[in-house]
Structures are given as C-alpha cells and as structure tokens.
N, C-alpha and C positions, 0 to 999 in steps of 0.2 A: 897362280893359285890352282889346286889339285878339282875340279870339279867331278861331284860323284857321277858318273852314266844313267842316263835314263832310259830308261828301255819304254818309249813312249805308246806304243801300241797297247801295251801292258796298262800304264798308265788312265790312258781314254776308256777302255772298258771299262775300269774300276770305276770310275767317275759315272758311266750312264748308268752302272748298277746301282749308285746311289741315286741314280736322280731318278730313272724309271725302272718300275719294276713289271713286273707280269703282273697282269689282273689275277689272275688263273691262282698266285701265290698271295695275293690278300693285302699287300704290303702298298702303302701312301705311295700316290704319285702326285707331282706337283698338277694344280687345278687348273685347268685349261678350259676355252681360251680364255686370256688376256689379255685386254678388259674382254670383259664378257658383256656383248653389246646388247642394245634395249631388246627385246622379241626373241632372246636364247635362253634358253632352259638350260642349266648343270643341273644332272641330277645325279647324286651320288649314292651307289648302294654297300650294302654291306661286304662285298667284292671287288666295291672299286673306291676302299680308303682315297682319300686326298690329303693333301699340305700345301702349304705357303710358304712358298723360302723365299720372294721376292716380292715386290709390291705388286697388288692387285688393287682390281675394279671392278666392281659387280653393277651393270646398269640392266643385269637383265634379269634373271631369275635363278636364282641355287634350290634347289630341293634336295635336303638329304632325308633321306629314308632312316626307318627302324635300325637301329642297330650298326648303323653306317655310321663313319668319324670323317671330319675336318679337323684336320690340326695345325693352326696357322702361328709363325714363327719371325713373319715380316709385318711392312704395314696390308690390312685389309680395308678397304673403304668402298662399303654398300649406298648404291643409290640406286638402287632398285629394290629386289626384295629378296629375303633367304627365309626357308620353309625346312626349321628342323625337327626331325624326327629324331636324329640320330643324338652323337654326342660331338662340340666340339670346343676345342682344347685352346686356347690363344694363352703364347709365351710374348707375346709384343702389342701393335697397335691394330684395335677393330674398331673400326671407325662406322656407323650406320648414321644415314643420312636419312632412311627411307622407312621401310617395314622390314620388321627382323619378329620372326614367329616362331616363339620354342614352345612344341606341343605336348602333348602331355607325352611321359615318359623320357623326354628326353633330356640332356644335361649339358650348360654352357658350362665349361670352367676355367676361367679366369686367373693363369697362374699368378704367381710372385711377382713374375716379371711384365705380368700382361696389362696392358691399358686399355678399357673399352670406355667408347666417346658414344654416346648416345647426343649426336649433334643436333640435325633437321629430324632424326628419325624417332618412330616411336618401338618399344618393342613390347612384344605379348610372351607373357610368361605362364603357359599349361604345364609345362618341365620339369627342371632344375637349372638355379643361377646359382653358380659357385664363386663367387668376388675371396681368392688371397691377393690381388693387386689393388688396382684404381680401376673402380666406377666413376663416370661424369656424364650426364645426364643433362645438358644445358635448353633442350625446347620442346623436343620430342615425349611422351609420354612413356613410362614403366608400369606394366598394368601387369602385377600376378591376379592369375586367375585362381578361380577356388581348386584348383588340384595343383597349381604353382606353387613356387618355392623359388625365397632369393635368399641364401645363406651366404653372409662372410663369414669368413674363416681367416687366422692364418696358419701358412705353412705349415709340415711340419721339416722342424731344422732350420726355417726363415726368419731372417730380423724382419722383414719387408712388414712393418704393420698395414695392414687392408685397409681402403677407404672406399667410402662414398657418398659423391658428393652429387646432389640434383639443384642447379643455379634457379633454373628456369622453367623447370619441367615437372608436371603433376605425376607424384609415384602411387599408383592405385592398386589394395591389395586386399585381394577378395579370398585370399590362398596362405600362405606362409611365411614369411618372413623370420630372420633367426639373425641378429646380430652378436657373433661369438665373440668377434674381436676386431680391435682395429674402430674409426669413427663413419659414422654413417651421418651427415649434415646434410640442410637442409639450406639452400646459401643462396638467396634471391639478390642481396649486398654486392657478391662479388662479382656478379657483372650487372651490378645496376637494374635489376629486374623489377617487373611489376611484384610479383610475387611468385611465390613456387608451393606444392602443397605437397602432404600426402595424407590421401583419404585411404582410411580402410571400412571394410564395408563388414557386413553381421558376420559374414563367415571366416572374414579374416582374423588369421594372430598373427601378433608381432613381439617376439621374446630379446631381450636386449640383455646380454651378458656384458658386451663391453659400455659406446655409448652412442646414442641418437641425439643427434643436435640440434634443434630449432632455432637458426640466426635469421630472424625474421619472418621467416616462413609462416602456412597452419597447420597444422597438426589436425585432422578430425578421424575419429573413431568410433565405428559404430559394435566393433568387434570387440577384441582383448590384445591389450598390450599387456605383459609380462616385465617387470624391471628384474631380475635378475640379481642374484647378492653383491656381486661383482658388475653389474652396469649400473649406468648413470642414463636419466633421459633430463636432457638442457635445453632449456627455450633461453637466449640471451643474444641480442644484440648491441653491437654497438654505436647503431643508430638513433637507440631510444630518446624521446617517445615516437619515432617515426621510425616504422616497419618493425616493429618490439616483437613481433609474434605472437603468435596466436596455436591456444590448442583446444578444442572440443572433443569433449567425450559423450558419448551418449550409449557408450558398450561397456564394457570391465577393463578396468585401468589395476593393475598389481603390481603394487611395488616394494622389491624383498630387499634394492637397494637403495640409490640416489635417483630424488623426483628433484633439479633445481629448476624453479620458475626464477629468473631473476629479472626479466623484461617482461611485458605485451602482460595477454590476457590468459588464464586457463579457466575455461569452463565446463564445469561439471554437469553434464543432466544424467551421467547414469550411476555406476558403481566403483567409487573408488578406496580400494582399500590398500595397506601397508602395515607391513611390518619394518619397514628399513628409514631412511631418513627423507624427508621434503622439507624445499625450504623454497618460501616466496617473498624474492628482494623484495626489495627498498622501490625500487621502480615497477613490482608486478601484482598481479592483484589474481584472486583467485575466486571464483564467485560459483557455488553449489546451487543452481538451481533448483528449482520445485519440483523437481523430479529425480534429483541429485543425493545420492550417498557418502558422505565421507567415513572411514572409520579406518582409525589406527589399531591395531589391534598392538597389546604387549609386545613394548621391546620400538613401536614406531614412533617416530621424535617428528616432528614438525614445528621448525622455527619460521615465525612470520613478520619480515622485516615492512614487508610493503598491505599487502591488504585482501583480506580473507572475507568475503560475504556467502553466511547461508542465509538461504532461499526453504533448505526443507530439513535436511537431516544429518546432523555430523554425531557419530558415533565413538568416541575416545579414550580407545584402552589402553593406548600411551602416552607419549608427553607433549603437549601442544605447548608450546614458548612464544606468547608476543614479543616482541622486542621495542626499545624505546619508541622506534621508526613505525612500529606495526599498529594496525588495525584488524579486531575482528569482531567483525558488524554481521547481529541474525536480524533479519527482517523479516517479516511477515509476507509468503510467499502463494503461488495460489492453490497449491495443496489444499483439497477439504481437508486433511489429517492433522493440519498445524506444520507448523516450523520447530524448530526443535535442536536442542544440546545434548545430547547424552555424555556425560563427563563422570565414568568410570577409571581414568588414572591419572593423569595430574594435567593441569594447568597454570603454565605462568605467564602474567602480564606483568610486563614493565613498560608497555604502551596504551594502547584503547579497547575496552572491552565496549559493545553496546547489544545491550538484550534489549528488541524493539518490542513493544506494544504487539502483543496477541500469539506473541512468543515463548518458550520454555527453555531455560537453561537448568538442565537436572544433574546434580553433582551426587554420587552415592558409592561408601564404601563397599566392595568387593569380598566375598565369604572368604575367596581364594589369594587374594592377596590384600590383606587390610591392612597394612602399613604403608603398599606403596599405590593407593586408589581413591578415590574420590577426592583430590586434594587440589584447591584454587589457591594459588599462592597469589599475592598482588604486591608487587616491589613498589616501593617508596614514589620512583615515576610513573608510575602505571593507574589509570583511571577505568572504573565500571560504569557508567549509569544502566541502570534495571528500568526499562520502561514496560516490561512483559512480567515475566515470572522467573526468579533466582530461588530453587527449592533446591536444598544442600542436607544430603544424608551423610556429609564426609568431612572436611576439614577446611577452613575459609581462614585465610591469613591475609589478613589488610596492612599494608605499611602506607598505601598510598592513597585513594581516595575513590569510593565506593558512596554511589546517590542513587537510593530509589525514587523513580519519579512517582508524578500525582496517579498515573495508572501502573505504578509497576508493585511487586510484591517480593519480599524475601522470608520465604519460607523455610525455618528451619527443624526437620523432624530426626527421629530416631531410623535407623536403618531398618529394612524388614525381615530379617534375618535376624536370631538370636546368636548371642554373641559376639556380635559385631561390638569394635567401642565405640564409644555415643559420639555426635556429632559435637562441633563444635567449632565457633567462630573466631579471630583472636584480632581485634583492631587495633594497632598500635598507628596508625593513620588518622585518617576522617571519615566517619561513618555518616551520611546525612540521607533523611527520612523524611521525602513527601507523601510517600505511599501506606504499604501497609508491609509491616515485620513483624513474622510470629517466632518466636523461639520454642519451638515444642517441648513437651514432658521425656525429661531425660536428658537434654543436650543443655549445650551449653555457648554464651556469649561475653569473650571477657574485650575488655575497654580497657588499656594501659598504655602510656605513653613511654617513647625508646629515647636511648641515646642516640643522636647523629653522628657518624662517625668514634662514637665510643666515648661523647664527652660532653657536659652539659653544654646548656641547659637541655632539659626533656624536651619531647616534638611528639606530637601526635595523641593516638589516645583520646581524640571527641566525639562523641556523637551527638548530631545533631538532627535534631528533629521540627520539621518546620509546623506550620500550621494545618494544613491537611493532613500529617500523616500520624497513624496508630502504631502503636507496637505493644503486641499481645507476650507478654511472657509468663510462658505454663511449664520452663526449665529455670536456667540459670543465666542470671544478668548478673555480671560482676568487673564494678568501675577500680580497677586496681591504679591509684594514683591520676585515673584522666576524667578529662570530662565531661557530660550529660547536660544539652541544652535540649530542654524539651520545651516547643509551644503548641504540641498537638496536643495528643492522647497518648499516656503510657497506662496500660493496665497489668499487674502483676496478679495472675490466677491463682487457685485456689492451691496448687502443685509450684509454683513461680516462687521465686526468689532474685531480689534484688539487692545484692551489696555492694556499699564503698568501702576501700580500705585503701591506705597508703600501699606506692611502689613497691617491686623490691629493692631490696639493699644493690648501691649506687647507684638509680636515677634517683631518687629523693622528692619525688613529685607529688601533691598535695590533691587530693580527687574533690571535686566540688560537681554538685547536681544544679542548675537554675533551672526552676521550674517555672513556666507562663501560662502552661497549659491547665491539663488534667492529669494528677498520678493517679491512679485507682490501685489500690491493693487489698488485695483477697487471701496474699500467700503469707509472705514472709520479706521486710523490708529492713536492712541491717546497713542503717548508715555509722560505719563504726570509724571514719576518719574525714575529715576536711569538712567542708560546710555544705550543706543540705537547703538551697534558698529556694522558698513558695513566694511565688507572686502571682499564682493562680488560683487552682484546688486540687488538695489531699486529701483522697477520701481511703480510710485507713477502714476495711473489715475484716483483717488478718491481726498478722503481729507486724510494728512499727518499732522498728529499736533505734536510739540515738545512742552511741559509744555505751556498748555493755561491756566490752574491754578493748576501749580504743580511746579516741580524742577528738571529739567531733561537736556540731552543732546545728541545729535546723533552724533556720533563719524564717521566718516567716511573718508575709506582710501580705498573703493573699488570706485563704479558709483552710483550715484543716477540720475536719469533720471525723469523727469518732466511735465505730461504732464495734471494735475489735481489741484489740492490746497496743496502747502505745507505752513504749517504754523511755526512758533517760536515765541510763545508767553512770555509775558513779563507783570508783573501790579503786583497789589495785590495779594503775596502770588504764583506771577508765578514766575519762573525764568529759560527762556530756552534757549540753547543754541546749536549750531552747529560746530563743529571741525573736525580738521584730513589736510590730504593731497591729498585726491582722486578728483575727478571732481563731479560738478555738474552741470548738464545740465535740461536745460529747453527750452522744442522745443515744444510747441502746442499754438494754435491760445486763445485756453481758458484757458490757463494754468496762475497759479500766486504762485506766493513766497510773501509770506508776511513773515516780517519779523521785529519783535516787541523785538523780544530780541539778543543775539551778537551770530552772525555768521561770526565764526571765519575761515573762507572755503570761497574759490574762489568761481564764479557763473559765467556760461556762457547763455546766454539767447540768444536762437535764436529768442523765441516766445513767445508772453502772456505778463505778467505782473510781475513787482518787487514792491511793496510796502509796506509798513510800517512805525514805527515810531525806532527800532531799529540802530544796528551797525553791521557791515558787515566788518570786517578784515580781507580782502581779494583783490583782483584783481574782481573787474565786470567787465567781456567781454557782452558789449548788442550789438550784432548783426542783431538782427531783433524786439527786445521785447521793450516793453515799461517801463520805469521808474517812477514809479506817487507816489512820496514821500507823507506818510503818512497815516492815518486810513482814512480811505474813504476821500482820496486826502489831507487831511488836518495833519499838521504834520511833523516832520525834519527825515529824512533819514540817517544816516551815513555811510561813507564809510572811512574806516583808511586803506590805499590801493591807488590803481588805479581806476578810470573807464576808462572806454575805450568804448565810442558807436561809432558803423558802420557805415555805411552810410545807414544801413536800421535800425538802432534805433531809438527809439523815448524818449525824457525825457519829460515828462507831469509836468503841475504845475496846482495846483487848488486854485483860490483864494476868500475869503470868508471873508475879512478883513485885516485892515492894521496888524494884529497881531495873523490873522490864515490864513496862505496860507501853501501852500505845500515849504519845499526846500531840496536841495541834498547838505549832507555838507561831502565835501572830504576831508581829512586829509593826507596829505601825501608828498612826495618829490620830485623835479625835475618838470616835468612836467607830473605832475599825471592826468590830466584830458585831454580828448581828444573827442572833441565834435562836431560828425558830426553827417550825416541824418538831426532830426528831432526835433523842438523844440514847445510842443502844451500848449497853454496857454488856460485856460475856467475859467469863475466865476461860483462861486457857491451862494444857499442860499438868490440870488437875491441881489449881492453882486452888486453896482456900484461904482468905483472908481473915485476918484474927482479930480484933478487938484493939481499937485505938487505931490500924493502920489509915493511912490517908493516901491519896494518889490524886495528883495533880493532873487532869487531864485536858483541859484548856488553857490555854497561859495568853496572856494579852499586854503585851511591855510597850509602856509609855502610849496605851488606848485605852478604850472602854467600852463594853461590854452592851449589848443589849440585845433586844428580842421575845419572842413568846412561843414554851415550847408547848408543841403540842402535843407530844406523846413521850414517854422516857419508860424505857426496858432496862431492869436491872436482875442478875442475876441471881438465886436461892442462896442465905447462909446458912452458920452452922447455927442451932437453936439455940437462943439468946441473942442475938444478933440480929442488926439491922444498917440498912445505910443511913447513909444523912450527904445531901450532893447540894451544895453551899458554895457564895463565892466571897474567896477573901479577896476585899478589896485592896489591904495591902501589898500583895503577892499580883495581882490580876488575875487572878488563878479562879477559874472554875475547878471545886473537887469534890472526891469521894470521900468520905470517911466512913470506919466501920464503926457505930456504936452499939450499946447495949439497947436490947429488943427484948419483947416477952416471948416465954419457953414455946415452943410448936413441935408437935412431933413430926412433922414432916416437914421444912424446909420448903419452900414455895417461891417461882420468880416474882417478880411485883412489877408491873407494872401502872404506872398513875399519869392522867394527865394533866397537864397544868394548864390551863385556860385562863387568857388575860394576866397571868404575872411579870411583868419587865426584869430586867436584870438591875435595876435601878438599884429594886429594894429585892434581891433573888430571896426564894423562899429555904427556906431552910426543911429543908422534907426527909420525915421517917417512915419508914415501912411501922405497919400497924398491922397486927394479926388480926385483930377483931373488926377494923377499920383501915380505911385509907383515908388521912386528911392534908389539908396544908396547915404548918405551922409556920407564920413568918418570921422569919433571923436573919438579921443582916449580920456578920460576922466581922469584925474589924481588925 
C-alpha cells in the first residue's frame, strides 16, 4: 500500500498553533493548570481568552474579568469557585459542585450541545444565562439577582429543544427570567426529593412563551409571571395527592396563554388575570384569597374540573365552565370590602356553584357586548345553593337545580345602562326558595319544563318555595306548562305579572300553581291553563284572571280575599273555572268578580261588584255588593245555589232592549232567593221602553222567592208612562212592566221604598206623579 509522506516537523507546528497561541494575538489558549489546585487563582483577561478541549478541574479559583471569554468544549467540573465577569461559552459538560458567580454584565451561554450540572453547587446570576441545551440543577441553589437574566432559547438552525430541569434545588429570581422555548420543570419526583421550589421575589419577572412545569414542586411569586400566547404554565404530578404541587402568588400572574392546574394547590393573594385559557383538574383546587384577584378578561375560558374557592374577588369577562367534577365555592373572606363575583361574560355549571352567606355573586349585561355577557348557564347536572346574594342584570338559564337558602337572596333587576335587553331568568330545572327572590320591574322569570333527551315525558319546570322564603315580583313571572309550589310568600306588585300557560308545542305539559302559603297580588295574575290550587291565602288587589282565553281552574280550599278584579273567563277557546270548599270573600268598594265561566264556590260579597254572563254553584251571600248581571250589564247571570242579599245589597239590572237586558237566573230549592236592601234599575244605549213591554229580571226555577226591599231605583219614562215591578208566581220571575201612567211634562226617576213587604204576597207598585203609594197585586 502507497502511503502518502509526512513531512512531520511541518505537521507538529501546525498542531501547537492550534493549541497555543500568543497572548499578544488575543486568541483561546487551553486553561491551565490542570486540575487547578485548592489556594490557585486563574484569572483570565480580556488578552488571555481560554478553552477546554479536555477535561478539567477547578478546586481552586477562576476569575474572569470584563470582557474576557472561557470557552469550554470538554467536561468542566468546578469544586471550588469561578468569578465571571466576562462571557463563557460551554458546547459540552459544566459540572459546578461549589460556587459559580456571573456578575452583572456578563454572559453564560449554554449551546445546543452544552450540558450544565448544577450538582453540590449553587450559582448566582448578576449576568446573563443563556440555556439552548440542558439545565439540571439537582441541590445547589440558582439565584438571579435583580439585574440577572436566565433566558432559554433555542438555536438558531437546532432541533435540540432547551431544557431545564431543577430536582432538588430552590431557583430564586429577584431579576429576569424568559422562557422562549423548550421546558423549564420543576422535578423533586425524579430523584425522590423532599421538594424543590422557585421563589420569585417583587422585582422579579418571569415571561413563559414556551412551558414551566410544576411536578411537585412550589411555585411562589411575589413578582410577575407572564404566560405568553404560545406558553403553557403546568402544575401536575403524578404522585398526587402526595407532592401534587404547589403555587402562590401574592405578585401579577398574566396569562395570554395555557394556566393548567391539574394537581396540588394554587393560591391566589394577588393579581391574577388572563386573556388565554386555565384549567383546574379534577384533582386540583385553586383558592383566591382575601387579598386575591381573579379576572378573565374577554376571550379568557377557565374550565374547573377540581375546585375553585374565592375568598375576595373574581372578576369575569370571559368564560368560566364548571364541569360535572368541578366545584366553585365564594366564601366569606376577611376583606372589610366583602367577597364577591363580578360575572360580566358567561358562566357555566354542570357541577357545584356555592354562593356563601355574606357574599355577592353579581351577573350583568355588558353595553359592549350584550349578546355574549352577563350569562349563567346551569346544565341539567349542575347545582347552585345562594346562601349570600345572587343579583343578575344578564341572563340565568336553569336546567338543573338552583336553592336559595334561609339567608340568601336572588335579586333580579334591570341593567344600568339604557338599552341594554332586560334581564331574565329561564328555569327549565328546579328552582327552590327559602330565602328571598325579587324579580324586578322590566325583567323577566319563565318556569317551563324540557324534554330529556328530546322525548317525553317533560322534566323540570318547578319552583318551589318552602316556608320561609318570599318572592317579590314587580316584572314578569311566567309558569309555561311547569310548576309553582309555594308555602311561603309570593307577592306580585303593583308593575308584576304572574302567568300560567300551557308548553310549547311538543312537550305538552300541563302548568299547575299549589298554593299553602300567601299569593298577594297587587299586579296582574293570568292563570290561563292547568289548575291554580289555594290551600292558604289569595289576596287579590290587582287583576286576577282564570282562562280569559285559555282552559284553566282555581281550586280553592284555603281564602281568597277580594278587593281588585277577579275574573273567570268563558268564550272562544276559553274555558274557566272556580272550585273547592274554602271562602271567598270580596270586601272593597272597587272591587268586582266577573264571572263568565262556572264557578263552582260560594261567594261572599261585602263590597264591589259580581258580574258576568257565567254560572256560579254555589251559595252568594251579597251583604253590601252589588249584583249587575252580565258583560257590561247586559247579559244572564247564573246562580245553581242560593242568593241571599242583605239588607245592604244591591241587585242592579241594565236594560238596553226587549231582548238584551241584564237577569239573575237562580236555580235551586226551597226558597232559594232572599231579596232585600236594594233593587236599581237604568237603561242603557238610549234604550226607551214603550208601553205593554215587560222584562224578566229575576227568574227563580223550581224555588221561591222572598225578602224585604228596602230601597228600589227606577229609571224616567216617556209621559204616560209608568212601571209596575210584580212577581209572576207562575214564571218565578220577578219583573218589569211598562204600563200606562198620568201625562208629566218632565219625566222623573222614581224612586220608592218598600218597607216590611215579603215576596209572599210581592206588591204590585206604580209610579204615581202626584203620589208614591203601595198597591198590593199578587199576579198569577
């Protein structure tokens, strides 16, 4: 074989010009000696660069100076101390056992290829730490100082993603920190440690673009962490519940990207805000202390699988999502200022909501974006108890089951802002009430039960209200097909409205109110489907409607009391009704019962008005009210019963033709009608009756008749003319006739009273121009 010549002399120079160079020329000579023993100083200046191109030992002292370089390419392993000022460069292994000090101005940088072992040693960072390789840190301390700097990076051109990993060793960082890329953990697990920390102090930040890892570890901050669009900050091990990690803030926590808590504890005492996403497993818990700020701001999602406690103040102007697994618990914390929800853009539970006692969860649509703010969603599995304060300016959607306690309140008003749309509740769940519920003027509360999976029967849709608790309504209550146990206090104000109505089309669900308590109504009460049951008290000083065009019925076996409009309508497409055994009373001067469809219930009328075209089976006691059969007087009355008027009742008749006048047609046995006080007769329509007409205005089939009136009003005829108000006992019929009278130039009402006459022998009475007398005429 031909071997080439070496011209060796040639050869060995070339080689020491690589290895040593002239100082005088600036250029890296290898660092000497080797090892460099305990009580030697190296000290390198800016004239007498250094390298490592074989293994080294440092037990005694390196100083490099300003503007001077080390650039190590072998292994380096410090057990003594190195004091840099300058910059130095490691492509391989730097091992520090001891003290390693980069001071201010100067720069480690840690290539692609380079590995630094922070073993027994601690180091201090006044500098720059440049990590594109592997950081490990296993006992020794990392302390940036407040003008330090520890940036990963990676290369440029390198796959080599950057790490750093601290086992065992507290990273303290009073100065800067920048993780661009690659993972920076936190790992006390993988060699079994007690634990590892990294504290940052006021002046520190720490900006995470790529991600910081919490496996076990704690995390405290008294500075600012940055999360970055593109980083992620993770507390997760896979120890838990033991060594779960741990983070404290008590500085500014921002996060633009991923916050995952899935293990240990994070706690909040300062300011934590985001715009990007955070999520706290199933196993971790995150608890906002009394000094603690949370606040999403638009576009921030926070899903909470594991458990979410404030202490003082969460702020949310984007999406908070419990989830089945989740919990988020405000308690009362030791803030003089109170505890507190601010829930400006949406919330949803599919888990546990608890608003404690002396707390505020405030929900309210946004000027700037009212579609997508103020909105509590609550899915099917998801539970609220209110033991504080739930005030909702936004939108409230119940599927699953929402309790305010004996001290808690749900407050529902109008937004403060014009133009906002009105608030509003939507319970297709279980709504239940020991406390207090206002639904304010303008907003609104509906009550309707869902399909489950899209297929009968219906689910949900009740409110229940127990014994202690009131609910004030001065907007809108409306029971669409569900239903209303009340054994408190429901009060509907003077602006309030309260409706039942059937489903919509495909659930088919039937709305029914039981009442045990107190209804008060001041507004407007429009039970227009399914049944309406009193087994307390109705106190009616509004309007009261039974099916004015619906199918409905008021069951009643407690009091209804009377002193506004109660209606029971009856026509096309209505059919309403009134039963049970309880009393119903009607005592005010402005007060009226109409009654258009069959009310199957007694009626006492001290005061006001009874009217309609309906039936009434029952007993009427009219004590002081008036009687005026039919829709604006015109119209037949029924009673299948008793009447019975006082001597301070009045039965009114209106007459408007021979074939539309008012009459009261009783049905009943014995002597079912008993008719004293007052008997008032008016025309209507401009209505004049002629000579011979007659008009039946009491009618009593298969009873009889009796009483003493005490007063009768009739109104002016035309001259010649007079009444004559007679009862045919054939017909049962109390009636009018118009007979002839002597001439008067003016026409005159007549009033007469009859004192002591029975309906036995009824009197047969004419108007008398020159006189008023009694003529007796029994008629046959």
């Amino acid at each position: 074989m031909h071997r080439p010549h070496v011209h060796w002399p040639v050869a060995l120079c070339l080689l020491a010009n690589l290895l040593v160079t002239h100082v005088g020329d600036g250029l890296a000579v290898q660092i000497e000696p080797n090892p460099n023993p305990d009580g030697n100083t190296i000290t390198i200046t800016p004239s007498t660069p250094r390298e490592n191109l074989v293994p080294f030992t440092n037990v005694g002292t390196i100083n490099i100076q300003p503007s001077a370089s080390l650039s190590n390419a072998n292994r380096f392993e410090n057990s003594g101390a190195v004091f840099s000022a300058g910059t130095i460069t490691n492509s391989d292994a730097f091992i520090n056992n001891r003290v390693f000090a980069l001071q201010e101005g100067s720069q480690f940088n840690n290539l692609a290829s380079g590995r630094y072992s922070g073993g027994l040693g601690s180091i201090g960072i006044a500098g720059t730490f440049v990590n594109e390789g592997a950081v490990t840190h296993s006992l020794g301390h990392i302390i940036v100082g407040e003008t330090g700097q520890y940036i990963q990076r990676q290369a440029v051109g390198s796959f080599v993603t950057p790490t750093t990993v601290t086992p065992d060793a507290p990273f303290t960082n009073a100065g800067r920190v920048h993780i661009v890329a690659g993972d920076f953990t936190i790992d006390p697990i993988s060699v079994r440690a007690a634990s590892a920390t990294y504290d940052q102090s006021s002046t520190g930040t720490t900006q995470i673009d790529a991600k910081l890892q919490n496996t076990g570890g704690h995390v405290s901050n008294a500075g600012m962490i940055r999360i970055g669009a593109t980083g992620e900050y993770r507390q997760e091990s896979p120890l838990s519940p033991f060594m779960a990690g741990s983070t404290t803030n008590t500085g500014t926590f921002t996060n633009a990207g991923m916050t995952n808590i899935y293990t240990g504890i994070f706690e909040n005492r300062g300011g934590f805000t985001h715009v990007g996403s955070v999520h706290i497993g199933e196993h971790a818990s995150f608890t906002n202390t009394s000094s603690g700020v949370y606040h999403p701001f638009p576009g921030g999602t926070t899903r909470i699988d594991g458990t979410f406690v404030n202490n003082f103040a969460v702020q949310n102007g984007g999406a908070i999502t419990v989830s089945v697994t989740g919990v988020y618990s405000q308690v009362a914390g030791l803030s003089p200022i109170g505890t507190g929800t601010g829930q400006g853009g949406t919330f949803t539970n599919a888990g546990r909501v608890y608003i404690g006692e002396g707390t505020e969860f405030r929900s309210g649509v946004l000027a700037d974006r009212p579609t997508s703010s103020g909105q509590y969603m609550q899915q099917a599995s998801g539970t609220t108890l209110i033991d504080g304060s739930f005030d909702t300016r936004g939108y409230v959607t119940n599927e699953g089951a929402m309790t305010v306690g004996a001290t808690g309140q749900y407050l529902q008003a109008r937004g403060d802002s014009t133009g906002l749309p009105f608030a509003s509740t939507s319970n297709t769940g279980t709504f239940t009430n020991a406390g207090m519920v206002r639904i304010g003027e303008g907003t609104s509360f509906s009550n309707f039960p869902r399909l489950e999976h899209g297929s009968p029967p219906p689910v949900g849709g009740h409110y229940i209200q127990q014994s202690g608790g009131t609910t004030q309504i001065d907007g809108s209550f409306s029971s669409f097909g569900g239903r209303v146990t009340n054994e408190g206090a429901i009060t509907v104000g003077a602006t309030g409205t309260y409706g039942q109505t059937r489903s919509g089309a495909g659930v088919g669900a039937t709305p029914a109110t039981v009442n045990t308590g107190t209804f008060t109504n001041a507004g407007n009460t429009l039970v227009n489907a399914g049944t309406f049951t009193n087994q307390g008290s109705v106190v009616n000083s509004g309007t009261f409607q039974v099916a004015v065009n619906g199918v409905a019925t008021l069951i009643n076996h407690g009091t209804v009391v009377n002193s506004g409009t109660f209606e029971v309508g009856a026509g096309v497409g209505a059919v309403g009704g009134v039963s049970g055994t309880g009393t119903y009373l009607q005592n005010a001067v402005a007060a009226e019962t109409i009654v258009n469809g069959t009310f199957a219930h007694n009626i006492s009328l001290q005061a006001g008005a009874l009217t309609g075209t309906g039936t009434i089976q029952g007993a009427v006691q009219n004590s002081g009210g008036l009687i005026l059969p039919g829709n604006n007087g015109l119209g037949t009355l029924t009673i299948k019963g008793q009447y019975a008027q006082g001597f301070g009742g009045t039965l009114g008749i209106n007459l408007a033709g021979l074939n539309s006048h008012g009459l009261l047609a009783v049905h009943g046995t014995g002597t079912a009608v008993a008719l004293n006080g007052f008997l008032t007769i008016r025309l209507l329509n401009g209505f004049s009756p002629s000579l011979g007409n007659t008009f039946g205005v009491l009618t009593c089939t298969g009873c009889a008749m009796s009483g003493t009136l005490l007063g009768l009003s009739l109104p002016a005829l035309a001259s010649g003319l007079d009444w004559s108000v007679r009862v045919v006992d054939a017909l049962g019929t109390l009636q009018l006739a118009v007979v002839s009278g002597p001439a008067t130039s003016a026409p005159e009402p007549a009033t007469l009273l009859l004192v002591g006459i029975g309906f036995v022998a009824l009197v047969g009475w004419r108007r008398r121009q020159a006189r008023a007398r009694s003529a007796l005429t029994v008629v046959s």
